[in-house]
C-alpha positions in Angstrom: 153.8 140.9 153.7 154.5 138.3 156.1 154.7 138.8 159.8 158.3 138.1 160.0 159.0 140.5 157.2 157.1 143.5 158.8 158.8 142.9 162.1 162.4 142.8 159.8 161.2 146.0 158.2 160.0 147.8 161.7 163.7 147.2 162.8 164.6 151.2 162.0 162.1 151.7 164.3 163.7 153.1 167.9 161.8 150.5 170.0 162.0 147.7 167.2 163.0 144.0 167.7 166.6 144.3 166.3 167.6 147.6 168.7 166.5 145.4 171.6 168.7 142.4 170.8 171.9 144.7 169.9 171.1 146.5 173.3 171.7 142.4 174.7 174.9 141.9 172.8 176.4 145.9 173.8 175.2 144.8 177.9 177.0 141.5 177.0 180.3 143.6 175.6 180.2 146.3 178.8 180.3 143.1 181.1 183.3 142.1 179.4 184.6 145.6 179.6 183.7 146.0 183.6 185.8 143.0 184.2 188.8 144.8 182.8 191.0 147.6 184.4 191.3 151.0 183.3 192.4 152.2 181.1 191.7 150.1 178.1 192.7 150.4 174.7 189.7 149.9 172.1 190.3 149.3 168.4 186.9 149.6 166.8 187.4 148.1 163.0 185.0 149.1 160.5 182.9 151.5 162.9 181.7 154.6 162.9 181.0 157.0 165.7 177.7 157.5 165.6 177.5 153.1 166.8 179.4 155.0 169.8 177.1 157.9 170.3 173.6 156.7 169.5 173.8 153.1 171.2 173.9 152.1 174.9 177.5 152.0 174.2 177.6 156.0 174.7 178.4 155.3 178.8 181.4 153.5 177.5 182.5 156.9 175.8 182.7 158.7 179.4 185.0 155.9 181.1 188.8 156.2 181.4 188.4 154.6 177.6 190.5 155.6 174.4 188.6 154.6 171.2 190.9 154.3 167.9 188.1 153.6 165.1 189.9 151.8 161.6 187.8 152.3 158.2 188.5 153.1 154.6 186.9 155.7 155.0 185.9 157.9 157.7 183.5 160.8 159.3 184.3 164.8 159.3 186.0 165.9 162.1 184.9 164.2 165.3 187.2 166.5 168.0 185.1 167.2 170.1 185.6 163.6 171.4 188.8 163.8 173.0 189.3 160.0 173.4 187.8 158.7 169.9 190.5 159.1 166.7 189.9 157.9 163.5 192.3 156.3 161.4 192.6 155.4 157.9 193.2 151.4 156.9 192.2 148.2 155.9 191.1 145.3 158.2 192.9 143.0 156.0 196.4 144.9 156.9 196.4 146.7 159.9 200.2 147.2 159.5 200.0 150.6 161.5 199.3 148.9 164.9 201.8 147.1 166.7 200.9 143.3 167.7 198.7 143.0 171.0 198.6 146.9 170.9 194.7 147.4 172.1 193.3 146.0 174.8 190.2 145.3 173.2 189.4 144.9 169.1 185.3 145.3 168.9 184.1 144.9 165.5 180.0 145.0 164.5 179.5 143.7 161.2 181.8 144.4 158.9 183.5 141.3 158.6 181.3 140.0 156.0 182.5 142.9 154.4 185.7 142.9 153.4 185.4 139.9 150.6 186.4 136.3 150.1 186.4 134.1 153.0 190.7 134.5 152.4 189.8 138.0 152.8 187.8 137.6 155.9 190.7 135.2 157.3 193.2 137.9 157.0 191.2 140.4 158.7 190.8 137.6 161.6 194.2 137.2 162.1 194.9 141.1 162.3 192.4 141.2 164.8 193.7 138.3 166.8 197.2 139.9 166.2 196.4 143.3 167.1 194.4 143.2 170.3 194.6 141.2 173.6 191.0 140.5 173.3 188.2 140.6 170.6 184.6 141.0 170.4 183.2 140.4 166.6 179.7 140.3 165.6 178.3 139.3 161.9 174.9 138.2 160.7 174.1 134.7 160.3 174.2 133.5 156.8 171.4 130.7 157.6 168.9 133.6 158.9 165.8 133.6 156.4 165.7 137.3 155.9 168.8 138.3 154.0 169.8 141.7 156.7 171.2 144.2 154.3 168.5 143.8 151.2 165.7 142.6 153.8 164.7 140.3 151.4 163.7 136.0 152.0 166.7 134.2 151.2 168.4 137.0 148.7 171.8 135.0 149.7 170.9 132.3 148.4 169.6 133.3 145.3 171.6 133.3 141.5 173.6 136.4 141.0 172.0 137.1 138.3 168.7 137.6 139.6 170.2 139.5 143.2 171.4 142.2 140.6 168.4 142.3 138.5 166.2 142.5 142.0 168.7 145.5 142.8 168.4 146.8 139.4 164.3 147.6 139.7 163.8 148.0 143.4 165.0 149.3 146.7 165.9 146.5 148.7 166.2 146.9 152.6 168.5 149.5 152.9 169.6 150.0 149.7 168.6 151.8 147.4 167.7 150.8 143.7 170.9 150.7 141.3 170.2 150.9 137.7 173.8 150.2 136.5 174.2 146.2 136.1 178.0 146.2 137.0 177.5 148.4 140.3 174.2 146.3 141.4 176.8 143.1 140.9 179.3 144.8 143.0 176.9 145.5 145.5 175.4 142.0 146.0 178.5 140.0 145.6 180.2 142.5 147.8 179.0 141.0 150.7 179.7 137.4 152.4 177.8 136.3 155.3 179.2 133.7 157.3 177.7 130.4 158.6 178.8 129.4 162.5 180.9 126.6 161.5 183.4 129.5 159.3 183.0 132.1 161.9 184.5 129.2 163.8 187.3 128.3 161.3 188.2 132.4 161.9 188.5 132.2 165.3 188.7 129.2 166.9 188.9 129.8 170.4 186.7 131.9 170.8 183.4 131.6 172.9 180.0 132.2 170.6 177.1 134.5 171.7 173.9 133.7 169.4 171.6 136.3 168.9 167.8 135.0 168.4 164.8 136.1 166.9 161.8 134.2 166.5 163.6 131.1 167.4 166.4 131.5 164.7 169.6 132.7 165.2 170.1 136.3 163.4 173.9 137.3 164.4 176.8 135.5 166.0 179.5 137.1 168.4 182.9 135.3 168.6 184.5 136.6 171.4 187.9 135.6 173.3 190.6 136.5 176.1 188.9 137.3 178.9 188.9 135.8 182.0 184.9 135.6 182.7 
């Protein structure tokens, strides 16, 4: 195993490489946030809580903050947070909010997600529609280490070998799936983006690059604020 790999691999760790560069983009986000007055609004698409809870974002949780988090599906009860609600929806449609209704939409990949790059298009322009100002992260589709399967260039490869690779063994985070038709799903089910399409999705926005060894990883397109 390469030395790239391993580091890719330790990124579960607490301490590893990855948790330091998110803990870069989230200081990057809570500037943006310090630069706005309270209260603010938060759409979170695609999140769960625990992104909330467990990260450095957790300070943002005690501000005078109200957190509406969008997903298909979503986590049992979470009242005891009495400014996080959880909605039912689709990041495609978010025909329950009015236009410009949160201050801020953060989203931390889950665009590449929600399927075709007309898919991903829609869910821009709901996110652009929804909030004042966004802040949306996704893996790099030109990183060498595929970040779901943790595997060299997976992306890249046929179909037809990604699902028989998922058919045999557990790849990154996911575990083996014997069934041809759900390992298919699973690999096709996700689209990373390249810079230039992230781009194309929202074109004003301002681009953070997150690095590792050199290489950009993730890209954050963010927009509307006035730092």
């Amino acid at each position: 195993m390469t030395a790239i790999i391993k580091k890719i691999y330790d990124y579960r760790r607490h301490d590893s490489l990855a948790i330091k560069l998110r803990r870069k983009r989230f200081a990057l986000f809570k500037s943006l946030l310090d630069s706005l007055p309270t209260p603010i609004k938060i759409l979170d698409v695609g999140g769960r809580i625990d992104l909330w809870q467990n990260t450095d974002l957790w300070d943002v949780v005690d501000k005078d903050i109200e957190i509406t988090i969008i997903n298909l599906d979503f986590e049992i009860d979470n009242s005891v947070y009495s400014n996080i609600k959880q909605v039912s929806g689709d990041a495609r449609n978010m025909q329950q909010f009015r236009d410009k209704e949160f201050d801020v939409v953060f989203s931390n990949s889950v665009i590449e997600h929600v399927g075709s790059f007309q898919d991903q298009l829609q869910m821009s322009r709901e996110v652009m529609r929804v909030g004042k100002r966004y802040f949306i992260q996704t893996p790099n589709l030109y990183f060498p280490i595929e970040p779901h399967f943790i595997f060299p260039f997976f992306q890249f490869l046929p179909v037809g070998l990604r699902v028989f690779l998922l058919n045999h063994f557990d790849l990154g985070w996911i575990q083996k799936i014997p069934d041809k038709e759900k390992a298919k799903e699973m690999v096709t089910g996700i689209r990373l983006l390249s810079k230039m399409e992230l781009a194309k999705l929202f074109p004003k926005s301002n681009m953070y690059e997150e690095k590792f060894l050199g290489l950009t990883k993730s890209f954050t397109a963010y927009d509307g604020w006035d730092i």
